[in-house]
C-alpha positions in Angstrom: 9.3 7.4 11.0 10.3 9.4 7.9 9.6 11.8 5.4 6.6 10.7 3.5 4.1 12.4 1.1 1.1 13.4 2.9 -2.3 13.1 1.4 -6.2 14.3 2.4 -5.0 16.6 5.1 -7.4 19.8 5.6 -6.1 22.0 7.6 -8.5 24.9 9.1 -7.0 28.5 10.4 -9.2 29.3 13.0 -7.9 32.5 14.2 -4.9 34.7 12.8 -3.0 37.4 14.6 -0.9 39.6 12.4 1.6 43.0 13.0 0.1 44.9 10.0 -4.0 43.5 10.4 -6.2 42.2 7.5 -4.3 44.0 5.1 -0.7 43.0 5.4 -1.7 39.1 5.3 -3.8 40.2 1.8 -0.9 41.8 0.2 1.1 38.2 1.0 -1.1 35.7 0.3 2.0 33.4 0.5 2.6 34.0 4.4 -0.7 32.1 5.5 -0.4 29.0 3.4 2.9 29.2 4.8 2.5 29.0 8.5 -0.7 26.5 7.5 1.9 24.3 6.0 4.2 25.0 9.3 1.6 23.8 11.4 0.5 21.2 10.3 4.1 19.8 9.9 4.8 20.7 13.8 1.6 18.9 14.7 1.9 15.7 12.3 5.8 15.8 14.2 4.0 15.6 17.9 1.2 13.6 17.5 3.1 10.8 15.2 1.0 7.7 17.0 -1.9 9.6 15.4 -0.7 8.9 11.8 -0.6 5.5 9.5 1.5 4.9 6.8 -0.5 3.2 3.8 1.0 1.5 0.7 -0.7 0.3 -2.2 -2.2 -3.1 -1.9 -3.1 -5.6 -5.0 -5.5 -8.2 -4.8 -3.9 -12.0 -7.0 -5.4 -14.5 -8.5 -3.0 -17.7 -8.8 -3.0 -20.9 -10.5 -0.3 -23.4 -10.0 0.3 -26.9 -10.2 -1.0 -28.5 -6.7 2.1 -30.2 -5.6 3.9 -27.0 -5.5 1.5 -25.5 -3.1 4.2 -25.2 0.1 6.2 -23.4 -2.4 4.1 -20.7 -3.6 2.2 -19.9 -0.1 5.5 -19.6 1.6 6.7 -17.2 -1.2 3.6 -15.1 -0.7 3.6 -15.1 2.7 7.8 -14.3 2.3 5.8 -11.1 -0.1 3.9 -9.9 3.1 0.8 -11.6 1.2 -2.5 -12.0 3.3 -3.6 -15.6 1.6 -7.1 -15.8 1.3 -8.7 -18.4 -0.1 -7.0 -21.5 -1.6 -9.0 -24.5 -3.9 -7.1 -27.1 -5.1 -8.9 -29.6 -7.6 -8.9 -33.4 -6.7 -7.8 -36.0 -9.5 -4.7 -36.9 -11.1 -0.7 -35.9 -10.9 -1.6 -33.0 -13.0 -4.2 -31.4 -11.0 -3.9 -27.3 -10.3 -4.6 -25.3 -7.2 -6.0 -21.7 -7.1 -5.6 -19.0 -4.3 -7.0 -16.0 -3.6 -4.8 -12.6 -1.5 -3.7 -9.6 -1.2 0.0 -8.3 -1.9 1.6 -4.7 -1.4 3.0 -3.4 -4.9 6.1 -2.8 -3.9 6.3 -6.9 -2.7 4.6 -8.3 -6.2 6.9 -6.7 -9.1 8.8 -9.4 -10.4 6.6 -12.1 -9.1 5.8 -13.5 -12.4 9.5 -14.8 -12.7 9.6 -16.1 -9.1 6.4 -17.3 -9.7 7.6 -19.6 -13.4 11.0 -20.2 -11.6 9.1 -22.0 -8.4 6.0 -23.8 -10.8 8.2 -24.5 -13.6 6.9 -22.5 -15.7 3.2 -23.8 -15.1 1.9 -21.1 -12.7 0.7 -17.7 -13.4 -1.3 -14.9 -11.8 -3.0 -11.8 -12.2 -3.3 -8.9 -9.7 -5.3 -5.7 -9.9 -5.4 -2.5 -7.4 -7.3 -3.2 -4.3 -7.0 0.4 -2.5 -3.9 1.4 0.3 -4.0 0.1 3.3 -1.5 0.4 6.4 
């Protein structure tokens, strides 16, 4: 898959067998956290169906002018956006839609000029840390 930062792993020695005993793993300290760190790598390499990758997710909030609806969904959904919940308010030509969703990060930087660009300046949104997810 790649090389990606590991987080939360504990990683507990059971049993060590070493040349010099007790004593020559206590006078290097570094050689256990070592082959820990060796270990763990080897067994994160063989079981990689046991791992997910997780990316930071935001949750938006965005208001927009309800003729451009098609527009915006299909640029979310474009932003690997999971749409939840869309209200748009009955009346006149100049009547606004809201949705609800969830966005990774990495897909919602810039999204306030995509998101002007596609309402004509009329939409906006807000987004705030949900959690990571996979």
């Amino acid at each position: 898959r790649g090389n990606y930062p590991t987080a939360n792993i504990i990683c507990h020695v059971v049993n060590v067998e070493a040349e010099g005993g007790l004593a020559s793993l206590t006078e290097l300290p570094g050689a256990l956290r070592a082959a820990a760190a060796h270990a763990t790598m080897t067994a994160l390499k063989e079981n990689d169906d046991a791992t997910t990758i997780l990316e930071p997710t935001m949750s938006v909030e965005v208001t927009f002018p309800h003729d451009m609806m098609g527009s915006v969904v299909s640029d979310l959904h474009n932003r690997r956006a999971l749409v939840g919940d869309v209200v748009v308010q009955d009346g006149d030509v100049y009547s606004k839609a809201f949705l609800q969703g969830e966005v990774p990060l990495v897909e919602i930087l810039g999204y306030a000029n995509s998101l002007r660009s596609l309402t004509g300046g009329e939409g906006a949104f807000t987004a705030e840390y949900r959690g990571h997810t996979p």
